[in-house]
C-alpha positions as CSV (number, residue, x, y, z in Angstrom):
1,X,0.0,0.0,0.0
2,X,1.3,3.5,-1.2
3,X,2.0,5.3,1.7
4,X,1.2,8.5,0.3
5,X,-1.8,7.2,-1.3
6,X,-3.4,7.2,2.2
7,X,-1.9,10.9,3.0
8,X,-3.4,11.9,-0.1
9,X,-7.0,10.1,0.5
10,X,-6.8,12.0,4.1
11,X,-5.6,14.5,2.8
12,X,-8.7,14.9,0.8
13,X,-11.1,13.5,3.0
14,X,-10.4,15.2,6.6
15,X,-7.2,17.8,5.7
16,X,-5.6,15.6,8.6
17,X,-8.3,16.4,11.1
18,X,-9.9,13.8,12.8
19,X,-13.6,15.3,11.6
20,X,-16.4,15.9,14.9
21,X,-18.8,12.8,15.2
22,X,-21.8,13.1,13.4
23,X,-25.1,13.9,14.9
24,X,-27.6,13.1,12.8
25,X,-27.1,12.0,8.7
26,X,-29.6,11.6,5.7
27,X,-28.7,8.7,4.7
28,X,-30.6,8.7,1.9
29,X,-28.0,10.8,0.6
30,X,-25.3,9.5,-0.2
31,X,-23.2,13.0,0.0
32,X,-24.2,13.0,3.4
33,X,-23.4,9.9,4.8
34,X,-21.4,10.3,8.1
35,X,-17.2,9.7,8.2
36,X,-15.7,8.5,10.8
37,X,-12.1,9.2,11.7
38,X,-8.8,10.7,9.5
39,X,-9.8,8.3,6.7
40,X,-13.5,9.2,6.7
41,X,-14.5,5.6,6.6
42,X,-18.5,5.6,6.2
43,X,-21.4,3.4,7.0
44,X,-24.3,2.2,4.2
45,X,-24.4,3.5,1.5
46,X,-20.4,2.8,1.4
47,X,-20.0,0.2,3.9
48,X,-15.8,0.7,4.2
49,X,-17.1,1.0,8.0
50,X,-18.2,-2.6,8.2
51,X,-15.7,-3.8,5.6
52,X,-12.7,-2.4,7.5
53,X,-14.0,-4.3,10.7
54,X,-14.2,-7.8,8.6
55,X,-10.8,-7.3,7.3
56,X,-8.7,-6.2,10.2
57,X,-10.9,-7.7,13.0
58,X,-11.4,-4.4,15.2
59,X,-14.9,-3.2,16.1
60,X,-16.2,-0.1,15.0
61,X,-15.5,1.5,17.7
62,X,-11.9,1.2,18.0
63,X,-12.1,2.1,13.7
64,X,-13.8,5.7,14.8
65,X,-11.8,6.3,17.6
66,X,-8.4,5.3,17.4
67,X,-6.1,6.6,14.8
68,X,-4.3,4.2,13.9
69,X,-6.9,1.2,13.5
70,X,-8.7,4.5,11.2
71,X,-5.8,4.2,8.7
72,X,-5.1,0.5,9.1
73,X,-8.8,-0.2,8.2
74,X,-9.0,2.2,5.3
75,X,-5.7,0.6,3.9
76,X,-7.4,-3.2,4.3
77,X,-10.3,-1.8,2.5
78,X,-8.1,-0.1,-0.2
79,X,-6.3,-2.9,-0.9
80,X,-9.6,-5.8,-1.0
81,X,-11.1,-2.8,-4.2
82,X,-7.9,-3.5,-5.8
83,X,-7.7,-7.1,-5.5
84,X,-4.4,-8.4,-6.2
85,X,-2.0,-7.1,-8.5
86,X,0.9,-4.5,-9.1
87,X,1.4,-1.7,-6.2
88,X,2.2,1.3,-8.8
89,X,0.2,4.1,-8.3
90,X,-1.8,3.9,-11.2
91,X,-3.3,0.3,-10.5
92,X,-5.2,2.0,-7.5
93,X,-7.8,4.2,-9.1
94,X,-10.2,2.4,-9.3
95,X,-10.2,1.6,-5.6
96,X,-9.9,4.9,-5.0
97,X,-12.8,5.9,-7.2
98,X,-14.8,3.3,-5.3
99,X,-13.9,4.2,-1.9
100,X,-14.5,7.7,-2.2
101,X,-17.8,7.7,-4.2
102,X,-19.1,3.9,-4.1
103,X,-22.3,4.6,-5.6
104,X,-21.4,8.0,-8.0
105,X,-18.8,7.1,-11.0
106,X,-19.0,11.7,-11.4
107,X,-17.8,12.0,-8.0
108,X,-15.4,9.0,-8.0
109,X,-13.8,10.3,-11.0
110,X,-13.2,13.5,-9.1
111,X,-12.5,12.2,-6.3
112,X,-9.4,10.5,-7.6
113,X,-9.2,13.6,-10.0
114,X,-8.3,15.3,-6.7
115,X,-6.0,12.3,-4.9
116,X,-3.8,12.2,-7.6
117,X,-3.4,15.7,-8.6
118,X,-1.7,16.0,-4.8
119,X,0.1,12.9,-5.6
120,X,1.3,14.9,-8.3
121,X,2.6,17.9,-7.0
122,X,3.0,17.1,-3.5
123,X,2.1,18.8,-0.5
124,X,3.1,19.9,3.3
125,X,0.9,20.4,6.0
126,X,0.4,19.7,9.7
127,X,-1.8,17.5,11.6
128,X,-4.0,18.6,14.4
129,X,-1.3,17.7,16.5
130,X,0.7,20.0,14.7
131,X,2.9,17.1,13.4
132,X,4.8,17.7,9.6
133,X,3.0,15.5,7.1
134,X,4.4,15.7,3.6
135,X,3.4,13.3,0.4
136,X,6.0,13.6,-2.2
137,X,5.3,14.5,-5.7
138,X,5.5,11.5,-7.8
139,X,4.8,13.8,-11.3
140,X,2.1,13.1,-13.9
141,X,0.6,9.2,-12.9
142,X,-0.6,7.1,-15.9
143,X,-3.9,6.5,-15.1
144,X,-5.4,4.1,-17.6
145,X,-7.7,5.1,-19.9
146,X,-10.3,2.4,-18.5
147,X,-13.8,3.7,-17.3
148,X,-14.3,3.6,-13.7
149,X,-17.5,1.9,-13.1
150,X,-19.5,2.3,-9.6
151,X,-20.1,-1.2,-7.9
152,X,-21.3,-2.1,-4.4
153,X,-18.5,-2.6,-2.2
């Protein structure tokens, strides 16, 4: 797993703040579902909540709370949407595109529109911690030329 693949995806999803709980959600929208820690795993309609509880064997609330499970789960998740296969950056799109818009091939197109243009050029920033995060620039990726189709996790 690309390391800063997951800075990027955080990045994106939280800027590297673990985001407040979540009081109430429409969950009949999927825009609105809830996200739970740095890597804004979700319940239904995404399900990378439940997933990433199968596939690393912590409950959900040790995935919401605790940093690290938060990463390790979204990472477990990342990596059962790629299946197996190469590591490059490029083979992960479309797991990217899936878990960031499960159910919306627009918005998981510009979701991993927006990962890898910071995988791109790179960035700096600080958590809430204040600790130094940095994901390198890697230059242009090759995305293939494939359509990313929306699927059920």
């Amino acid at each position: 797993m690309p390391v800063d693949l997951l800075k990027a995806m955080a990045w994106v999803e939280t800027r590297w703040q673990t985001p407040p709980l979540p009081e109430t959600a429409d969950l009949e929208d999927d825009h609105a579902a809830p996200a739970y820690g740095i890597m804004a795993l979700r319940p239904a309609p995404w399900d990378t909540l439940s997933l990433a509880t199968r596939l690393v064997g912590a409950d959900e609330q040790t995935l919401v709370f605790d940093r690290q499970a938060n990463i390790r789960g979204a990472a477990a998740v990342l990596r059962h949407l790629a299946g197996p296969g190469d590591i490059q950056l490029e083979a992960w799109e479309g797991a990217v595109a899936r878990f960031g818009a499960a159910h919306d091939e627009q918005a998981g197109a510009q979701y991993v529109a927006s990962v890898y243009s910071l995988l791109d050029t790179g960035m700096r920033g600080y958590t809430e911690e204040g600790l130094v995060m940095h994901v390198g620039g890697h230059g242009a990726v090759d995305l293939p030329t494939y359509e990313v189709r929306a699927q059920a996790l």
